[in-house]
C-alpha positions in Angstrom: -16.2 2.0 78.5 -12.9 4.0 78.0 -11.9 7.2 76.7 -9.3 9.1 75.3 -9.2 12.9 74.5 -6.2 14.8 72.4 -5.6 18.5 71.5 -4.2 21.5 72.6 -5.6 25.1 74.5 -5.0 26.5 70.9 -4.5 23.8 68.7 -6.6 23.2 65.9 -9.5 21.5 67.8 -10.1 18.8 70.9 -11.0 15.1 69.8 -12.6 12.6 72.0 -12.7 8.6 70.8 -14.9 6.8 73.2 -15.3 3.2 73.3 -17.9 0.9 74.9 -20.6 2.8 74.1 -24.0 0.2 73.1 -25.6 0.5 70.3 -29.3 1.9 69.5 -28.6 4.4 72.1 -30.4 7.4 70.1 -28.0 10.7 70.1 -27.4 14.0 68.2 -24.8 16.6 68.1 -27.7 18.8 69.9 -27.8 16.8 73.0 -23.9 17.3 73.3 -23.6 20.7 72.4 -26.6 21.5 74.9 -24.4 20.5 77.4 -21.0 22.3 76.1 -23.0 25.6 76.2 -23.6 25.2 80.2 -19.9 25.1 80.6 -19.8 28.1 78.4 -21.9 29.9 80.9 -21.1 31.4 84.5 -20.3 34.6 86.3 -16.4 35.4 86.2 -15.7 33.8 83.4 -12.9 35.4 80.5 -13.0 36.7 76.8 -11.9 33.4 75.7 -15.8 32.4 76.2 -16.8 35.6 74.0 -14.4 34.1 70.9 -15.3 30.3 71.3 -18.7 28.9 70.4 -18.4 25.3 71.4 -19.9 23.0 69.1 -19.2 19.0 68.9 -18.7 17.0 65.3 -19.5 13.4 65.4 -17.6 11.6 62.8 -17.8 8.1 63.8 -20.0 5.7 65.7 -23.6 7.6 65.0 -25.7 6.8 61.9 -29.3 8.1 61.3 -29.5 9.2 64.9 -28.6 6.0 66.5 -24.9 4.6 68.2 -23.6 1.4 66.3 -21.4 0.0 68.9 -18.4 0.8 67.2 -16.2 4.0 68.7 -17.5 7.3 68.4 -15.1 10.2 67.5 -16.3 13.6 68.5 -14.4 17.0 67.1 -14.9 20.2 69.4 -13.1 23.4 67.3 -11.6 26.1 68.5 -12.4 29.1 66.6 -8.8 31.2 67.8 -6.7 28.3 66.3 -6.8 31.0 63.3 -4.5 33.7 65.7 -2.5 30.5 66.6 -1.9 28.2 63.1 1.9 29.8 62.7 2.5 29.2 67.0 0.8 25.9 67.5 0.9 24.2 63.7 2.3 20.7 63.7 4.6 21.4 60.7 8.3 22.5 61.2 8.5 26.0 60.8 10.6 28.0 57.8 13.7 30.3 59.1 11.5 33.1 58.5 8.4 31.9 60.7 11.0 30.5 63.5 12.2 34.3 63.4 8.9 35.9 63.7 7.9 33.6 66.8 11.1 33.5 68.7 9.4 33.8 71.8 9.8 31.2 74.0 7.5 31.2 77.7 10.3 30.6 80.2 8.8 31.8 83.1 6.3 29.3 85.3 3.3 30.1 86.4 3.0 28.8 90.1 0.1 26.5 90.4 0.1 25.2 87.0 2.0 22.0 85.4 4.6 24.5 83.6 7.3 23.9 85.6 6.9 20.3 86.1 6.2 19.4 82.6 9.2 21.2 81.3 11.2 19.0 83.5 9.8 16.1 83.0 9.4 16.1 79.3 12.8 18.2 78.7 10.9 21.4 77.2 12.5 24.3 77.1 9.7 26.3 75.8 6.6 25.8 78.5 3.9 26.5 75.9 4.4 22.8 75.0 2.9 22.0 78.5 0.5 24.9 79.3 -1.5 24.2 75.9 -2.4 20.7 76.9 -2.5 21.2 81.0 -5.0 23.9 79.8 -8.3 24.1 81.2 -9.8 24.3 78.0 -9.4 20.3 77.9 -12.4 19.9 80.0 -14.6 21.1 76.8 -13.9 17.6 75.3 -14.4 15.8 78.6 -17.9 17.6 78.9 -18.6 16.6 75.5 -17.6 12.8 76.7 -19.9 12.9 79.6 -23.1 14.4 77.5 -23.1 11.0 75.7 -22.8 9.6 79.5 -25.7 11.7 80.4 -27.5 10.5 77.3 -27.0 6.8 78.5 -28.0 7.5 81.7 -31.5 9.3 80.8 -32.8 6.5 79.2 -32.2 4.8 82.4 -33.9 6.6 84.0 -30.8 8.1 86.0 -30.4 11.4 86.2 -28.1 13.8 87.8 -27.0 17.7 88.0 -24.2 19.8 89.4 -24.3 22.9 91.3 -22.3 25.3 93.5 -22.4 25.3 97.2 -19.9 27.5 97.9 -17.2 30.5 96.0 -14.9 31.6 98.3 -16.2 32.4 101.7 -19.2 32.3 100.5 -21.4 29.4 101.6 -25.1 28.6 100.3 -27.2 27.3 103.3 -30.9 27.4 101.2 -29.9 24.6 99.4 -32.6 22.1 99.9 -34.9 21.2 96.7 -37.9 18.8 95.2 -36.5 16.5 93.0 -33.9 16.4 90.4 -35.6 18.2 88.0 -36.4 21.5 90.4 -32.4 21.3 91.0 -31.6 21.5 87.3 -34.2 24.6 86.7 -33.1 26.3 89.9 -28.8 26.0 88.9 -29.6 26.8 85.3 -31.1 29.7 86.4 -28.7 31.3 88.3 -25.3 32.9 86.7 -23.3 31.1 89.9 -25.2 27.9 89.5 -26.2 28.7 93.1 -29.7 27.3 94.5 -29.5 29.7 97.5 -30.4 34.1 95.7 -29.3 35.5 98.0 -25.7 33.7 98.0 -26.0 33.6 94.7 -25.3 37.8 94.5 -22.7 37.6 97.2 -21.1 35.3 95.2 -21.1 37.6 92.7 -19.5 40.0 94.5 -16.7 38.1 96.2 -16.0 37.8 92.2 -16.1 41.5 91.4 -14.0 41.4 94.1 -11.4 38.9 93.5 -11.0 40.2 89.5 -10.6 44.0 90.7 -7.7 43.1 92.7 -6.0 41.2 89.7 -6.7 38.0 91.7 -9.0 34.5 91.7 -10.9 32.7 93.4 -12.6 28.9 94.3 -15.4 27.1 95.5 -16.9 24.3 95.9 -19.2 22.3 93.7 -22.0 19.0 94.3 -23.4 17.0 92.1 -26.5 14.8 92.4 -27.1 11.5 91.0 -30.9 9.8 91.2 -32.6 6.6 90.3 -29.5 4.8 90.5 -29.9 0.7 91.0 -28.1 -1.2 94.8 -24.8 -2.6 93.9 -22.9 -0.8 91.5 -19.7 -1.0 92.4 -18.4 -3.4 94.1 -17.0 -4.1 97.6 -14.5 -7.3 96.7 -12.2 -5.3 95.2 -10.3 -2.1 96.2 -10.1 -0.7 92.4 -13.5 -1.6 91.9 -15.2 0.5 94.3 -17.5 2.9 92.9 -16.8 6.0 95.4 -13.2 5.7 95.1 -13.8 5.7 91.1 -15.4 8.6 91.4 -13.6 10.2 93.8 -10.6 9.3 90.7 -12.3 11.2 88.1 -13.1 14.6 89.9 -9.8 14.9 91.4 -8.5 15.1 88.0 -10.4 17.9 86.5 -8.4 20.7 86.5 -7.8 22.9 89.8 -10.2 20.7 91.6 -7.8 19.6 95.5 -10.5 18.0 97.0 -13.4 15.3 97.4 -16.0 14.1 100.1 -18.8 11.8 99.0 -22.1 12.3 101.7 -21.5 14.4 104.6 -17.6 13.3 103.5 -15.2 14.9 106.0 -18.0 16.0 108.4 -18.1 12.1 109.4 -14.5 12.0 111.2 -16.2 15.1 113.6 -19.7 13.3 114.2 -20.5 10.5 116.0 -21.3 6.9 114.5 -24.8 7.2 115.5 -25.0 10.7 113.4 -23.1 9.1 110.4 -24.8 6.4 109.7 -28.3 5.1 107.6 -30.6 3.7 109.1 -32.4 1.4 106.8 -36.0 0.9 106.3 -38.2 -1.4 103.7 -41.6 -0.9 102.2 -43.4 -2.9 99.7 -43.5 -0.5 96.9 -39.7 0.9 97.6 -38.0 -1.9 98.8 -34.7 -1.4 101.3 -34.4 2.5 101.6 -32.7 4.5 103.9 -34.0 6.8 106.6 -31.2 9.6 105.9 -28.5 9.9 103.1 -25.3 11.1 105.1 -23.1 8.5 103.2 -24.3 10.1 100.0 -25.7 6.7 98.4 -22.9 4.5 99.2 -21.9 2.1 101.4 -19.2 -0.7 101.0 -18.0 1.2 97.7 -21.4 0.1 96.4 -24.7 2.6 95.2 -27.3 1.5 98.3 -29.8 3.2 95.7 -30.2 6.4 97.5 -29.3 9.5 95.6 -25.4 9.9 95.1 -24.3 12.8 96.5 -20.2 14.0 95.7 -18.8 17.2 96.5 -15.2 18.4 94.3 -13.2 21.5 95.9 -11.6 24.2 93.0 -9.0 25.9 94.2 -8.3 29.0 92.5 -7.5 29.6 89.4 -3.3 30.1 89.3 -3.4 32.8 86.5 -3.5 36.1 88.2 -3.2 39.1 86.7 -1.1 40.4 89.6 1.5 37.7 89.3 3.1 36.0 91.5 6.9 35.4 92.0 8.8 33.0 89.6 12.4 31.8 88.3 13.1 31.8 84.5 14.2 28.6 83.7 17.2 30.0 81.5 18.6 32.7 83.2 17.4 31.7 86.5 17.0 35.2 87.3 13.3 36.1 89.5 10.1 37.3 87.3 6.9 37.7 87.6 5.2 35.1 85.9 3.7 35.1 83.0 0.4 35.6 82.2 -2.5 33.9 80.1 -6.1 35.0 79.1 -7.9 33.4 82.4 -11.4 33.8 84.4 -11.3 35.0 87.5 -13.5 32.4 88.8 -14.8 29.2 86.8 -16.6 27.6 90.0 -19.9 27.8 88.2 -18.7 26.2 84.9 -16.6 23.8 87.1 -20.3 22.4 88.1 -20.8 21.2 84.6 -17.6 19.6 84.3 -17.4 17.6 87.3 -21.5 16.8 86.5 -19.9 14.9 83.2 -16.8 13.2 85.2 -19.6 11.9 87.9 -21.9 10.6 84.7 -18.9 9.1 82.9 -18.1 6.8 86.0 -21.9 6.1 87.2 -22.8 5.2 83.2 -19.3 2.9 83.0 -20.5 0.9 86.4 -24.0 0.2 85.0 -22.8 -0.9 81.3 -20.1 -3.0 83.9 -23.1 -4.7 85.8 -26.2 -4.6 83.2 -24.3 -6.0 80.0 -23.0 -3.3 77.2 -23.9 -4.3 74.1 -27.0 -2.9 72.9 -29.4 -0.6 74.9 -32.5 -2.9 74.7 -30.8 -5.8 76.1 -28.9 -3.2 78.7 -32.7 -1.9 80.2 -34.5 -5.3 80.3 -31.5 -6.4 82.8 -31.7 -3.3 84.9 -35.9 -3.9 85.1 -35.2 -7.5 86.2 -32.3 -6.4 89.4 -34.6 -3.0 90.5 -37.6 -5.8 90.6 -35.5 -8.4 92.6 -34.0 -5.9 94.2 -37.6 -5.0 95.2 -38.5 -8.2 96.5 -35.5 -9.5 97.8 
């Protein structure tokens, strides 16, 4: 499977074209746009939220209900483009509209591609680089992991982010049933915090942050269950599952950091604290006795529960700005700044939930064929039941 997304911050709309997905895998618009409402959602976040109503258009690859194996083209609007049509339209502008929008964003924000696009694309108006190094991109790569998710349910796999931490504070009641108690829990909570009583400080270390003009991070898990031994793979280096995953959540916006299991903990502990001891039963097959490697071992699932952790930093837009160089005069500004949250940890939950799906639903279409969805769960029956026995 393989993806591509297009579209600006306040461009028209955000397009997805994925490819690879098998056909007679039932979807709907609904089951996407549940998921682009959860990213809508979260204490901290900005009035861009208030304008937008995310909802997906399918346009190609779905009839009656049902995926046909060709590429599917989803269409996510945004509803400001109709502030921004003169600023962000594709057509060259008249004398009289280059006049009335002569303002050019010369002054980079720190933390955010501005200053590196401009050079390395040669534009002298940074809007050409903050529209697309936007945040707002992730909408599109949500809606591109709800059909992952999709895939994945009627596998029998199914994961969920939360948020373990935002700023210094750090969940410790974090402990729960099964998957499903760990969606109901986050869902409930305006952090996406399992721990209530974190959850409030949270809040507050927000209040906080947006009173002073300033941001801040956390850090976000997300759980994966029911997943099949051996995806993956452990012959090659680019075809190891962790480091695939560890790929796709460092490149969602903001997010500086990965550990997959107990992750950097490990280097501190010793090798009898690391790792799993391994245990069969008839009815389960190999298990392990703990689950500090988070599900992997070799670069391969070991069909315990994955476990991967992504660190946001904060966001760089601050409303008290920070020191910057105008790339014309060269003279020092404040930079510039944009509608922003103050904190996007609990939506950050949601997006790096979809990055985790897109890579866990690639590896099992990789391994269990990809063609159509009947043929796709009669191969996974036969592994788990070798698997089983082996």
């Amino acid at each position: 499977m393989r993806f591509l997304t297009a579209g600006e911050s306040h461009g028209p709309e955000l397009t997805a074209i994925i490819e690879g997905i098998p056909s007679q895998l039932p979807l709907t618009e609904e089951q996407i746009n549940e998921h682009l409402q959860r990213r809508q959602k979260g204490y901290g976040r900005g009035r861009r939220m208030q304008i937008e109503k995310d909802r997906v258009r399918i346009t190609s690859g779905v009839r009656h209900g049902k995926t046909t194996g060709a590429p599917i083209t989803l269409h996510v609007e945004n509803k400001d483009w109709k502030h921004w049509d003169k600023i962000m339209g594709a057509a060259p502008l008249s004398e009289e509209d280059a006049q009335e929008i002569k303002r050019q964003i010369t002054r980079p924000r720190p933390g955010h591609a501005d200053l590196n696009g401009a050079i390395k694309y040669d534009h002298r108006d940074m809007r050409n680089v903050l529209e697309r190094s936007s945040a707002r991109e992730t909408t599109v790569r949500v809606a591109v992991g709800a059909v992952a998710q999709v895939l994945l349910k009627e596998l029998n796999i199914q994961l969920c982010g939360h948020v373990l931490e935002i700023g210094s504070v750090k969940a410790t009641e974090v402990s729960f049933n099964d998957i499903e108690d760990l969606k109901e829990r986050s869902e409930a909570s305006e952090v996406r915090c399992l721990d209530s009583e974190a959850s409030e400080q949270m809040k507050q270390a927000i209040d906080e942050a947006k009173e002073n003009g300033d941001s801040i991070g956390g850090i976000v898990e997300v759980v994966a269950v029911n997943l099949p031994i051996g995806l993956g793979s452990h012959v090659h280096y680019d075809r190891k599952l962790d480091g695939k995953l560890a790929q796709s959540v460092m490149s969602i916006n903001a997010f500086k950091g990965v550990e997959v299991g107990i992750g950097f903990e490990a280097a501190r502990l010793l090798g009898s604290q690391v790792h799993d001891e391994i245990l069969y039963s008839e009815e389960r097959g190999f298990y392990r006795r703990t689950n500090r490697l988070g599900g992997f071992e070799g670069g391969m699932t070991n069909g315990m529960p994955v476990v991967v952790r992504g660190a946001m930093k904060p966001i760089p837009t601050l409303y008290k700005p920070l020191q910057s160089v105008d790339i014309d005069s060269k003279e020092t500004f404040s930079a510039s700044i944009e509608r922003s949250d103050s904190c996007a940890v609990p939506a950050a939950a949601v997006v790096c939930e979809a990055a985790v799906a897109w890579e866990l639903a690639t590896a099992v279409l990789e391994k269990f064929g990809s063609d159509t969805l009947g043929e796709i769960i009669k191969n996974l029956e036969d592994f788990n039941e070798k698997a089983r026995n082996f």
